[in-house]
N, C-alpha and C positions, 0 to 999 in steps of 0.2 A: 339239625333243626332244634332250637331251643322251646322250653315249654309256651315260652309268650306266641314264639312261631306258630306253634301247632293250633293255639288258642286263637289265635288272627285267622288259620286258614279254617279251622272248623266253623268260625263264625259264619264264616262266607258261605258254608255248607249246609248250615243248619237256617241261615236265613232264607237261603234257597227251599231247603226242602216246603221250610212253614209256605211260606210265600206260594208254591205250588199247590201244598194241599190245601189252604184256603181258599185258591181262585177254581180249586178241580182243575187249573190248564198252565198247560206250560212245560218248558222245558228245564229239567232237573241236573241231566248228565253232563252237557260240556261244563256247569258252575261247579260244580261237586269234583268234578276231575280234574280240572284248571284250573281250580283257589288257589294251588302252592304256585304254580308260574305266575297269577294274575299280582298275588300276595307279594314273591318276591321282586318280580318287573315295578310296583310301583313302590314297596318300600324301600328298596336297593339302587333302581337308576331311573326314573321315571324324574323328569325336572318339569315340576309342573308345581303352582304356586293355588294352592284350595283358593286361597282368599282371592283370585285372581282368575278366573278359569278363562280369561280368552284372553292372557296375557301373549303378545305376537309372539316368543321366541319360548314357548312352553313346548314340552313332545308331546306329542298327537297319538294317542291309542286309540286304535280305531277295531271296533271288534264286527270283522268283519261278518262271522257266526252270530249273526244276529237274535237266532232262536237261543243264544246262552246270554241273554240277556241281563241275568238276576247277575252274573257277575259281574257286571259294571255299573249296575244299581247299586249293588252290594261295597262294589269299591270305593264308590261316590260317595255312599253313605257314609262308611267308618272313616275314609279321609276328609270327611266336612267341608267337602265342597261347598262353599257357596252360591245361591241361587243367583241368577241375572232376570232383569224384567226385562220388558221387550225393548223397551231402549237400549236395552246394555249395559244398564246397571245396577254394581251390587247390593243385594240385598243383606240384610241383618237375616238369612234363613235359611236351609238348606237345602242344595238344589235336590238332596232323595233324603226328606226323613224317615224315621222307622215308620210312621204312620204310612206312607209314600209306598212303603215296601210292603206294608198289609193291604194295600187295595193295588195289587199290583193286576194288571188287567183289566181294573175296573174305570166305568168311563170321567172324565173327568181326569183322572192321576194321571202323577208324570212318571209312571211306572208300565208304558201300553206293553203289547206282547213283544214288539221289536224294536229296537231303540231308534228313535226322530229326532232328528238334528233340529234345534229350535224351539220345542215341547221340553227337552229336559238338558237342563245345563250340565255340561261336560260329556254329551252325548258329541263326538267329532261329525258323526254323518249318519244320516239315516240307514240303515240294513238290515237284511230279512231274506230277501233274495239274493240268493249266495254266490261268492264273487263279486258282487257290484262295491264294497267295501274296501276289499282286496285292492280291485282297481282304482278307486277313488285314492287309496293312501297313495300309487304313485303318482297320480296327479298332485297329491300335497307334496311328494318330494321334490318331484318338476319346481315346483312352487317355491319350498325353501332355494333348493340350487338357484335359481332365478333372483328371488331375493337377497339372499347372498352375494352374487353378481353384481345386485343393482345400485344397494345400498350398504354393504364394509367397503370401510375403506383401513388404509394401513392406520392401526392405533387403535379402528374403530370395527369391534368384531360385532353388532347387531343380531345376527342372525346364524343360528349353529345348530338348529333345535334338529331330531330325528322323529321319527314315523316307527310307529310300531301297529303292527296287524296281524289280530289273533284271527285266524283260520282254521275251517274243520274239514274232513274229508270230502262233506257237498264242494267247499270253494275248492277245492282243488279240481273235483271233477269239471267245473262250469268251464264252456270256453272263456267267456269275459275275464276272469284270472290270466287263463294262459296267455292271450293275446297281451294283458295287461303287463304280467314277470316278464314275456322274451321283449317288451320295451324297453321296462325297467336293465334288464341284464342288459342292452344294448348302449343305454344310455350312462351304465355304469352310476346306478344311484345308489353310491353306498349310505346314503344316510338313511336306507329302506330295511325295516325289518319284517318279515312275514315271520310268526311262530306260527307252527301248523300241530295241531292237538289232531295225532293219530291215533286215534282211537279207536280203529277197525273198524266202526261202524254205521249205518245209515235205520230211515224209517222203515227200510223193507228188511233190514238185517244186515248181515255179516256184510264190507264191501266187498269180498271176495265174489257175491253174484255177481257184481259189475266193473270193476275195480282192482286191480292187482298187480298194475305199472309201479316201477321206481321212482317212489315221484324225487326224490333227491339226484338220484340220476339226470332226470329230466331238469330240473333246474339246475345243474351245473352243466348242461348243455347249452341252457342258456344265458351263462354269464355269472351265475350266482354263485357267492359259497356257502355252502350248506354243514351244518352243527347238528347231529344228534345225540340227546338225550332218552336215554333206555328209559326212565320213569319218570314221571311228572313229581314226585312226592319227593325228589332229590334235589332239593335247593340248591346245592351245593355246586350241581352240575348245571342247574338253569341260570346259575350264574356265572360260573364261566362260561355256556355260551351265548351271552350277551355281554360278557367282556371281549369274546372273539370276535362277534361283530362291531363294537364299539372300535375295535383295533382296525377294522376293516374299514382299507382306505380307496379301493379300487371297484368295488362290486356289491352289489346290495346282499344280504344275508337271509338264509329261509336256517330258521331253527325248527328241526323236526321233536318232537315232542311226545314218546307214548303215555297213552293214559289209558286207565280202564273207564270207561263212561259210568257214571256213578259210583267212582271209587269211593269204598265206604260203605256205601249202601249195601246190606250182604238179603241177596234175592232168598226165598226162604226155600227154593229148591238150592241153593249155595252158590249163584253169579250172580255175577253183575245185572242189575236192572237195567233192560236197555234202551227200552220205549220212551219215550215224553212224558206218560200220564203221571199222573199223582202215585206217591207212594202207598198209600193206603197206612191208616192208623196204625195198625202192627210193624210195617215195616218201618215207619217214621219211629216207633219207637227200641225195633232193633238197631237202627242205624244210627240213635243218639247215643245209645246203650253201650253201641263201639266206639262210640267218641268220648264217651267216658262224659256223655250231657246229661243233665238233667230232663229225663224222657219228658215229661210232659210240660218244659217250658217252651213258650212261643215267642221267637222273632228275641232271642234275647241275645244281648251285646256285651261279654262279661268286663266288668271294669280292667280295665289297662291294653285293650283292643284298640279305642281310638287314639289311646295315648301313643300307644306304637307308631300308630299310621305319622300321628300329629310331630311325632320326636324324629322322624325320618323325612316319609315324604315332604310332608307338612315344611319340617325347619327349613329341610334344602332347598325345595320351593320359596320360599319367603326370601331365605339370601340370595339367592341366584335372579330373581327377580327385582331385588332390591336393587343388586348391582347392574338388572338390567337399566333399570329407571336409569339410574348414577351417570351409566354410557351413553343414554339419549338425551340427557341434555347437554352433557361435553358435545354430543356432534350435533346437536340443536346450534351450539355457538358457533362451531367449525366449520359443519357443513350447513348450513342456513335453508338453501334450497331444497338439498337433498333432503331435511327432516320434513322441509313442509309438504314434497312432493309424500314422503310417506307418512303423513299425518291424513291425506286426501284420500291414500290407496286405504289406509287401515278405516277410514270414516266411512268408505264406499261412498266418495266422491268423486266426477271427473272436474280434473281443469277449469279454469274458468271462459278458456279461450279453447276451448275445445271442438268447438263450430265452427273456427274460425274460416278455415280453409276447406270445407265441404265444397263441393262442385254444382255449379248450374249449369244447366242442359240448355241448348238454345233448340226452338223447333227442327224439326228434320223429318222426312217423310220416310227415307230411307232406314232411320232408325239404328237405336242403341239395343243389344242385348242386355239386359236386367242385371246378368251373372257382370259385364263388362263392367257397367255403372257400378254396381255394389262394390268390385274390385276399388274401382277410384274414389267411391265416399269411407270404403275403410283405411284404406294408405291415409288419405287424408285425414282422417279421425284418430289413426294409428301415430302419427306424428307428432301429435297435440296429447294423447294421452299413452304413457309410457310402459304403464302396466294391459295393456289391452295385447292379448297373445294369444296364440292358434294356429292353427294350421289344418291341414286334410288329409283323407285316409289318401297318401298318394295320387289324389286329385287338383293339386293346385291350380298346375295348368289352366284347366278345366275352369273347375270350379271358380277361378280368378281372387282366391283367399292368400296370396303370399304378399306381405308386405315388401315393397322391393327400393325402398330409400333406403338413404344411407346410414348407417348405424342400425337396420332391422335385426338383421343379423341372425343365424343357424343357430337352435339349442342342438346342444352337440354332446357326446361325452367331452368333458375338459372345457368346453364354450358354453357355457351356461349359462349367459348374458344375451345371449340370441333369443329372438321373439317371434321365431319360424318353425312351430311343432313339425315334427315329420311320422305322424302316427303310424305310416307304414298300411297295408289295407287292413286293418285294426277296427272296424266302424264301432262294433258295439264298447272294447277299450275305450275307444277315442273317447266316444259318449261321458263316460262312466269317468275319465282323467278329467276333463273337459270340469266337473261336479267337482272333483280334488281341487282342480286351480280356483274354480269360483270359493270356496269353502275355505281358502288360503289368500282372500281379500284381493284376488286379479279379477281382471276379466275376460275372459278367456271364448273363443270362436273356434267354432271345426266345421269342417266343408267335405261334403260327398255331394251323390246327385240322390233326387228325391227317392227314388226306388228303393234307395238304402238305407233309408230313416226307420224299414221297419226293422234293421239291426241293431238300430240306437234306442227303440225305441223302450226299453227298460230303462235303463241309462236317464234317459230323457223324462219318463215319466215320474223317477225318484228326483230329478232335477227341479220339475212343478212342485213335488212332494215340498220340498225343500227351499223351495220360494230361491233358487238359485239366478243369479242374472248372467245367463249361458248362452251363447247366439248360433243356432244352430243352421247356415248356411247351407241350403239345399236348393242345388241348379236340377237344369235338365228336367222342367217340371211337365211335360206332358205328351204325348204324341208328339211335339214340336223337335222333338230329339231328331224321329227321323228312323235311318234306317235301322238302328241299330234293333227296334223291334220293341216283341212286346216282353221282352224278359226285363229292359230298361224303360218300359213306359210307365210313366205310374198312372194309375188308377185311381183306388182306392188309399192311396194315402193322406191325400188333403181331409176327407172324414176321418181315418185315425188320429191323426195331430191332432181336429179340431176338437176332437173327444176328448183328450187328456185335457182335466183341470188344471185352470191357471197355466194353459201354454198359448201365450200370445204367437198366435198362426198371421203372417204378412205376406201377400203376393202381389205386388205393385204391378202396375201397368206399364209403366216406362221408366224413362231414365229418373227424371224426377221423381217420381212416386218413390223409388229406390233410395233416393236420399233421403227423403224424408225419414223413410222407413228405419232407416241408421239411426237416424236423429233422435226417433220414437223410443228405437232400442235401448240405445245406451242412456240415454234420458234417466231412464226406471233403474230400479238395482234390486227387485223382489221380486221378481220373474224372469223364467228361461222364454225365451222367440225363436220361433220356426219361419225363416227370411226363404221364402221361396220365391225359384226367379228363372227366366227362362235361359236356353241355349240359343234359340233364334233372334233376330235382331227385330224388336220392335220400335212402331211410330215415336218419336220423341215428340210430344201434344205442341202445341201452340199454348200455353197457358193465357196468350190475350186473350183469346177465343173460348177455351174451355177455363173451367173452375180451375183455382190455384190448386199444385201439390203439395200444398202444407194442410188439406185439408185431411189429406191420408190419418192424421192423426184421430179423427174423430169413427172410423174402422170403413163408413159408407158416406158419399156426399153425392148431391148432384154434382155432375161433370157440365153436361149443356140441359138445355129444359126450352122447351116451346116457348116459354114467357107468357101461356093461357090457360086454360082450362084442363089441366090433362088427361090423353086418353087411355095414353098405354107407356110402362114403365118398362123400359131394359136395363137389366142390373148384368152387370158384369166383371169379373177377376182377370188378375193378369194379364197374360198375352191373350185372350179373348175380347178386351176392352177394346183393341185396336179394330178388333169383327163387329163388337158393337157399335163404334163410333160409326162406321161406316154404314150400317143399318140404319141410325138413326139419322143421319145426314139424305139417305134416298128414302125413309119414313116422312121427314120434315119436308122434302120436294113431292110429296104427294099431296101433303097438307095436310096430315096425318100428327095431330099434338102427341110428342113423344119426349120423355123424358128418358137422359142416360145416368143412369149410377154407375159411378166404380165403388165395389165394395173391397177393398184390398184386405180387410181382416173381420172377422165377423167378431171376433172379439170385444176390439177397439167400438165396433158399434153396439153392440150390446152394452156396455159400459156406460153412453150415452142416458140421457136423461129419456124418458118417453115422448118427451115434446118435439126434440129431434130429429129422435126415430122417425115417428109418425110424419113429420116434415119431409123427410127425406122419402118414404115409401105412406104417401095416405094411405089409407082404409081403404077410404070410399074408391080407389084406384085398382080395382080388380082384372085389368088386363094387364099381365105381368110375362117378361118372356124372362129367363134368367141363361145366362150363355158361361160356360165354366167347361173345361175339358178334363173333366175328373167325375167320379162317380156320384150322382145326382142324391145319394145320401143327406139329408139336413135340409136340401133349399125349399123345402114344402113350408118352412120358416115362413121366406120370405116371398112366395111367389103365391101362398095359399093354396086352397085346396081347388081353383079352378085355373090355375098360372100354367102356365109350361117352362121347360127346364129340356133346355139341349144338351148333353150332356155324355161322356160315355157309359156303355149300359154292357159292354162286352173288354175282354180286352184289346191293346192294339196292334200291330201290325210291321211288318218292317215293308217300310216305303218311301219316297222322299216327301216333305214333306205336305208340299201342294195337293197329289193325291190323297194323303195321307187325311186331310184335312176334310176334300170333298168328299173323300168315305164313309168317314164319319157323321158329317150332317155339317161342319164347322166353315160354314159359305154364310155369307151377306146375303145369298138369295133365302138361303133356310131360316137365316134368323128373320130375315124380313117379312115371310110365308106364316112364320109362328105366329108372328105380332098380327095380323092380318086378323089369322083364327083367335085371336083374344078379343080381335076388335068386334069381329064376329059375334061371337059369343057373348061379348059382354052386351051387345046393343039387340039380340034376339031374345 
């Protein structure tokens, strides 16, 4: 390690330290112990261009220890990243300046406690709950392989770039990791790096409480080859083993990595500091003391620190980038299509003819399953746009998520051009890859049935976080499953989705409705959609008769309406619509003014103007019956505080599904009994 080395890695430490004692919070120990790996991975092989940060074929360091945050503040900063504004372009300013680093958890900066994909340039992915990182980098490797596949051709090498993911002892413990590595080993992604800073330790202490498996072991169980390194402070060795992974042509690589948690820092009973909190003024000044700093300077950056970064990272980034430019317009000329097909994918754009071929449903009383329809409007849509890829946790089938035209094709080990995930039962991975492919410019689909979104649903919520466009397919939504019971019935999950910020929740009614629903999806490209959809086969409407399905866009419309004065309003979702219609149809031959809503998304309505709204559900219309087979959470929205709401209130049952339905209250008589007692009520 030469003196400028040393000077680069204590910068990092001593930026740390300040930066924690200022805010009183924060975590000190993975930056302090991991400067020399973090120092040498980017001045030595990190191909990444500062003046460029979202150039397509840059490496992806993705720090998956999101609580060591300060070190990739710290990295961004000495390599002079430059900032991107929200279009995406660059600015004359840095994406972390030293100012940036002194309000670092304060509100406002791009410095918060866990780093956000979006909020700070050269931030790869948002993390903090550990493992969810881990897993997202193999979704970016999926992603390169993919791309690689889709667009070199011979002459024309576009895409080669690698995944690197700093992990600490929590992501090793999370299952979302594990599920995540035995894919990765399966798929044989060598271009995947995990470095894991073992550092024996957690917030409750030693991991020896909880913890005390091989994890090296474990990962070359699963495909990996695995490189240890006895000390983190040995450049010498974290470089050869990220030359041995780089050599590595079969199997993705975990570098194991010891380190003492706050190396440097000497505790004043004589260890390691091991907790998060601040070091406290004495120890901040014995531990510059050993660094041979200047004790009572702050936040300081000694001249020929950025030079370093700038003469290494910096140069190689700029010519490797330069020469990437070079090679895209040689295949601008050569391959014409192919650049402008990925001029579309990197713009997050689809197609221009990308609706081309979507599906219309003709009436039928007999009825389409929702899960059915949605199979036929994604094949269809899957057709027209190239990058649209997914698959399901071993649910295809099922689910109706496999594209099955010609050219779809298996991602495979060695087939890496296939557009057929096979997650394996993996839910919360799946989730969590699912965020990798979106965040590598695809757009990427995964399919379970609903009951099991509450395994995604971390995954899913950093996916919102992240303003991601992730299409989360979820069949089998209600009692309507059937026998299989109430371990598979959901419940309570239509209120969880709808709760997470910025997740466009859809449950159509029928086959149309479903198309649309695609339609709406892939439309947007700054939000993840939760496309829920039944297993039983529902009415395909008469649209001469009832409201157009293009109306789904707007989240609630009328469907039919008295044409007078109205008395009483039924609102209804998915396969319940087809209960309501049928209520409203023996309301109207009473002579009974009734209005039917399908609300297929409460989102998409709410988004609406108030004028709308209020069109769609008056005020003055206080007899409200609401019919939804999920837990009655939320609809006091829209039914008010004297409406009724059918609804489950327990969980369900294994039955078939006719009984199943009159058990629960889900009859044309019951809804039609409710609307009665409004009519009631409202006219005494």
């Amino acid at each position: 390690m030469t003196a400028v080395d040393l000077l680069c890695i204590n910068t990092i430490r001593t930026l740390t330290i300040d930066a924690v004692e200022k805010a009183q919070s924060g975590h000190a120990g993975l930056p302090m112990g991991m400067a020399p790996v973090g120092f040498e991975l980017w001045t030595r092989f990190l191909n990444y261009d500062p003046a460029c940060p979202r150039w397509p074929n840059r490496d992806r360091f993705v720090l998956s220890a999101g609580h060591g945050c300060l070190l990739l503040y710290a990295l961004l900063h000495l390599a002079g990243v430059k900032r991107l504004d929200k279009a995406g372009r660059v600015e004359d300013a840095p994406a972390v300046g030293l100012e940036d680093i002194r309000r670092f958890r304060e509100l406002g900066g791009v410095c918060p406690g866990h780093p956000e994909y979006g909020h700070t340039t050269g931030v790869e992915t948002t993390t903090g709950p550990l493992g969810q990182g881990a897993a997202n980098s193999v979704g970016m490797a999926i992603a390169e392989r993919w791309l690689e596949a889709r667009f070199n051709r011979p002459g024309h090498r576009l895409f080669d770039y690698r995944i690197y993911a700093l992990c600490s002892d929590g992501d090793m413990m999370e299952g979302v990791a594990s599920e995540a590595a035995s894919l990765a080993g399966h798929l044989k992604l060598s271009n995947l790096c995990w470095i894991y800073d073992d550092n024996q330790v957690s917030i409750e202490g030693s991991t020896d409480l909880a913890f005390d498996e091989d994890v090296a072991a474990r990962f070359r169980a699963y495909g990996w080859a695995t490189v240890e390194v006895t000390d983190a402070n040995d450049l010498a060795a974290v470089g050869r083993a990220v030359e041995t992974f780089l050599a590595a042509a079969d199997r993705p690589t975990l570098i194991r990595v010891r380190s003492i948690i706050g190396y440097g820092a000497p505790h004043k009973q004589g260890t390691a500091k091991i907790h998060s909190d601040p070091l406290g003024a004495e120890e901040v000044k014995l531990t510059k003391r050993a660094y041979g700093w200047p004790e009572d300077a702050q936040f300081l950056v000694p001249e020929g620190v950025r030079e370093r970064f700038q003469a290494t990272l910096g140069a190689r980034g700029a010519r490797l980038r330069a020469d990437w430019d070079a090679a895209l317009a040689r295949y601008r000329e050569e391959e014409p299509e192919l650049a402008a097909e990925l001029d579309r994918l990197l713009a997050g754009k689809l197609p221009d003819d990308w609706e081309t071929d979507l599906p219309v449903f003709q009436p039928d009383p007999k009825g389409v399953a929702t899960r059915e329809a949605s199979g036929k409007a994604l094949n269809a849509a899957g057709r027209r746009i190239p990058w649209l890829i997914g698959g399901s946790a071993d649910l295809a089938p099922s689910t109706k998520t496999l594209l099955d035209f010609d050219g779809a094709g298996e991602f495979q080990a060695g087939r890496y051009g296939g557009r057929n995930l096979h997650f394996g039962v993996r839910e919360h991975a799946m989730g969590a890859i699912a965020s990798g492919l979106a965040l590598s410019g695809l757009r990427p689909y995964t399919g379970t049935f609903l009951v099991f979104s509450d395994y995604m649903r971390p995954a899913t919520r950093l996916a919102a976080l992240m303003e991601l466009p992730v299409t989360y397919v979820f069949t089998h939504d209600s009692i309507g499953l059937g026998q299989d019971g109430p371990t598979h019935q959901p419940v309570e999950q239509f209120a969880a989705l709808r709760a997470i910020p910025d997740l466009m929740v859809i449950r159509p009614c029928d086959a149309n409705e479903t198309v649309e629903a695609w339609r709406v999806i892939l439309a947007q490209s700054d939000r993840p959609a939760a496309l829920v959809l039944s297993r039983q086969a529902l009415p395909v409407l008469d649209r001469a008769r009832y409201a157009p399905a293009s109306e789904l866009a707007r989240g609630a419309y009328v469907l039919a309406d008295a044409g007078r004065t109205v008395e009483v309003i039924l609102i209804a979702t998915g396969s319940e619509v087809a209960l309501a219609v049928q209520a409203y149809e023996r309301l109207m031959g009473e002579g009974v003014a009734a209005r039917l809503v399908s609300m297929p998304s409460w989102d998409l309505f709410e988004a609406q103007d108030e004028a709308y709204r209020r069109a769609v559900l008056p005020p003055k219309v206080s007899a409200r019956v609401a019919v939804e087979a999920a837990a009655p959470l939320g609809w006091d929205r829209y039914i008010g505080a004297t409406g009724e709401v059918i609804a489950m209130r327990s969980f369900g049952a294994s039955a078939p599904i006719k009984p199943l339905e009159a058990h629960f209250g889900f009859t044309v008589e019951h809804v039609v009994t409710a609307a009665r007692r409004q009519l009631e009520k409202d006219r005494s």
